[in-house]
N, C-alpha and C positions, 0 to 999 in steps of 0.2 A: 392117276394112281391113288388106291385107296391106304392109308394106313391110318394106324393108330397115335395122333397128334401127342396126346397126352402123354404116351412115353417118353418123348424125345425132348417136352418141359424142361429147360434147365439145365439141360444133361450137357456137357465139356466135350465137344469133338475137335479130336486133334486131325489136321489132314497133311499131311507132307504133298509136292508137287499139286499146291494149290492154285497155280498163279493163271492156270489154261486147263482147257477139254475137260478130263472126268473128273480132276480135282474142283477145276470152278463151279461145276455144273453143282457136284456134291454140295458145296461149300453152302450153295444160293438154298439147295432145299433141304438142308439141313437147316438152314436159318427160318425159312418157313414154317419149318415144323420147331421152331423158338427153343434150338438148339444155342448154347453159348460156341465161339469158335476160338481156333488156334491152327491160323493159318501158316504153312512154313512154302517157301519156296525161294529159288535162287535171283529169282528178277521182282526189284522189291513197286517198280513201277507198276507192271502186270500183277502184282501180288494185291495192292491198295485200291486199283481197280476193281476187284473181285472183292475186295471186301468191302467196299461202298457199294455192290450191288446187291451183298448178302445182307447188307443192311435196310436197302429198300426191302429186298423181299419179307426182310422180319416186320419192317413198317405196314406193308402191304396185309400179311397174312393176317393182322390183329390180333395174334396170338398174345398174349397175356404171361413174360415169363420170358426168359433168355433174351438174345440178342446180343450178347456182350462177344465185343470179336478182338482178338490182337492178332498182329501178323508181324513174324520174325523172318528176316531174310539169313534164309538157312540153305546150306547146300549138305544134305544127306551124306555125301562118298566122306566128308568132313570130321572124323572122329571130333575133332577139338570141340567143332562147332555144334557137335548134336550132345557134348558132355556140359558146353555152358548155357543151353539150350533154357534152361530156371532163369539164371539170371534176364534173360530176357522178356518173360512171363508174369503177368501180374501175379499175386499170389494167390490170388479167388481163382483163380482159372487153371491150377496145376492139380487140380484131383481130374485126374482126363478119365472119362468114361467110356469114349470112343475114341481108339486110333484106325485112322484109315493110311492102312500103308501104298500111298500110291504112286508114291516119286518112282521113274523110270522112263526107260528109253532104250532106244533099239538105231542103231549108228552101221551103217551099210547093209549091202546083200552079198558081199563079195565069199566065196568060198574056201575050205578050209588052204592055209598054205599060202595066201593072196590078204589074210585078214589084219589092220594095223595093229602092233602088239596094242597101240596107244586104246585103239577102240575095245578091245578084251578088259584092258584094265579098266576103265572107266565104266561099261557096262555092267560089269559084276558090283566095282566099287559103288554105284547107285544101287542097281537092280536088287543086290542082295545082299552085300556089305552093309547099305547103307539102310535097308529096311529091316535087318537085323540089331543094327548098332540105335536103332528106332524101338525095335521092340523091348529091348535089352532095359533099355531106362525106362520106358513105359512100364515094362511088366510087373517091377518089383513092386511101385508102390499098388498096380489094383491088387498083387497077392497081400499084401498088407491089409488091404479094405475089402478083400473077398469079393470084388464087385469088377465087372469093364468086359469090354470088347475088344477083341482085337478083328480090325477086318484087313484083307491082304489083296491085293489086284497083283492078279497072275494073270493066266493067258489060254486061249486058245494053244499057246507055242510052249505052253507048262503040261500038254496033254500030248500030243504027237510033235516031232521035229519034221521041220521040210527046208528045203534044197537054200542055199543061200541065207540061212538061219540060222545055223551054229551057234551062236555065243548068244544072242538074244536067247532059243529054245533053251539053252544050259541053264543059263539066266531063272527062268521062269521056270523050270523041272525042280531045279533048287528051291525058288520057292514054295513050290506045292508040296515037295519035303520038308521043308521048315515049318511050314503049314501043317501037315499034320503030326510033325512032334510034338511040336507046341500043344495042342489038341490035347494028346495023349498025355504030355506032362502038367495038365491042369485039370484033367477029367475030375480031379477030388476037389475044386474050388468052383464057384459061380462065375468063370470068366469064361465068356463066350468066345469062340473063334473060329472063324469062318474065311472063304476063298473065295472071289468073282473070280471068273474065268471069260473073258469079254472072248471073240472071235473076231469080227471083221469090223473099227470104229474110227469112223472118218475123223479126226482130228488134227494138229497141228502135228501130232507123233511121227506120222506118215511123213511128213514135210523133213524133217529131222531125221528117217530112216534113207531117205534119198538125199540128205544134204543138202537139204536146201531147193532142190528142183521138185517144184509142185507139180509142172504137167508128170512125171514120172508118177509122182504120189496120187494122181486122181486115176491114172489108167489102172490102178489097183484097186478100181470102187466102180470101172465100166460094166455097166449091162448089170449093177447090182444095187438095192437100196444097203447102205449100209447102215452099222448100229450108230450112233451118238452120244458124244458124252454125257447128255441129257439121258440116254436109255438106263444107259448104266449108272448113274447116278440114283437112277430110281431105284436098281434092286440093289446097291449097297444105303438107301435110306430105308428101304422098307426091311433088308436081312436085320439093321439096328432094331428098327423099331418093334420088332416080334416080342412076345410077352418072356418077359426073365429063364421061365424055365426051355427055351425055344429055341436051339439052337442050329440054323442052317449052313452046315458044313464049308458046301459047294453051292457054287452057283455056276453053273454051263453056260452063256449068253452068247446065243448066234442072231444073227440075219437070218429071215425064211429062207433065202436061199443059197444060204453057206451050209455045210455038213462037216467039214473039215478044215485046216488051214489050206488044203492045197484042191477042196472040189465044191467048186461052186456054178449053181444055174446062173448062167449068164446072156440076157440079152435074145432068150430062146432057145440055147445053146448050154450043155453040162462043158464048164472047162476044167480041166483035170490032169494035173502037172506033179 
């Protein structure tokens, strides 16, 4: 990945669901490119790991500049806990230049009528609630200083709905609306904002969408390479680092051979549900 190093000097990235997959990945090359961090996530052991590896990688890069990382055991759906969200923050590290909104999750396949009230709630209260109640604090102060990013991890399931997806697709459509309001009501300031829209990405999420039954979650990646939180990691470092006046909306991120959530080459074979 080629980007512009000297952008991202110093620069305060905040990430939510840092602790695994595209939040760690981000985390690590964000730190390479001698970004400062502000790590949030619900599990503070997987959270401390990732940030002693974001620290090697800032050692590694020999970048000259940032490196400064805290990490807050935060759970998003949490009003309370994303309002005393300062208190926990050194005070050099609260001018945030980058928010990556990424905390979320996707909790069964079951269809409409069959779906736990308990799993609707807690999907929205991450997915969108909680990346909302994120943006909310964040925004005012970069209106303040005319300056920041906002970046949002939607979905493939933020662009078409398919079968056994309800509340996840609602999820992630809402986001893409939120997404470009936001847009729209800062079009008269320097604040960037922009969407990934990942499609098919092997990570622990998978494991978590099937509760816990991983052979379940890999027959969802047969006969296909899938993307990586590592993929995507790259194009929400590289959407940051584009020059000020540069704004990349959307970001589309398939597998070569996914085209939608529901038709993918597989294995030799188009399968198409």
């Amino acid at each position: 990945m080629v980007f512009n190093t000297s952008r991202l000097v110093g620069k305060t990235v905040l990430i939510t669901g840092a602790s695994s997959g595209i939040g760690a990945a981000t985390a690590i090359l964000f730190a390479k490119g001698g970004s400062n961090l502000i790590l949030l996530a619900r599990r503070a052991d997987a959270l401390k790991a990732v940030a002693d590896a974001a620290t090697e990688a800032h050692k590694a890069s020999g970048v000259q500049g940032g490196g400064k990382i805290a990490t807050v055991q935060l759970d998003v759906s949490d009003r309370a806990q994303v309002a005393g969200l300062w208190e926990k923050v050194p005070k050099d590290l609260r001018d945030v230049d980058v928010l990556v909104n990424n905390a979320g999750f996707v909790h069964g396949v079951e269809r409409v009528g069959e779906i736990n009230a308990s799993d609707i709630e807690s999907m929205f209260a991450t997915n969108v609630f909680g990346l909302i109640a994120m943006t909310q604090l964040i925004v005012k102060d970069m209106k303040a200083r005319n300056t920041g990013h906002i970046i949002n991890i939607g979905s493939v399931a933020g662009r078409e709905p398919y079968v056994g997806g309800s509340i996840y697709c609602a999820t992630k459509h809402a986001v893409r609306a939120f997404t470009g309001s936001l847009m729209r009501e800062l079009v008269d300031t320097q604040i960037r904002v922009s969407e990934i829209q990942p499609g098919m990405v092997e990570t622990e999420f998978s494991v978590v969408r099937f509760r816990g039954d991983k052979s379940a979650a890999d027959k969802v990646y047969e006969g296909i390479t899938p993307l990586t939180g590592e993929d995507i990691a790259e194009e929400i470092v590289w959407v940051a680092s584009r020059p000020p006046h540069v704004n990349l909306a959307e970001v589309f991120v398939l597998p070569t051979n996914q085209a939608s959530p529901t038709l993918a080459h597989r294995g030799g074979k188009v399968n198409a549900k």
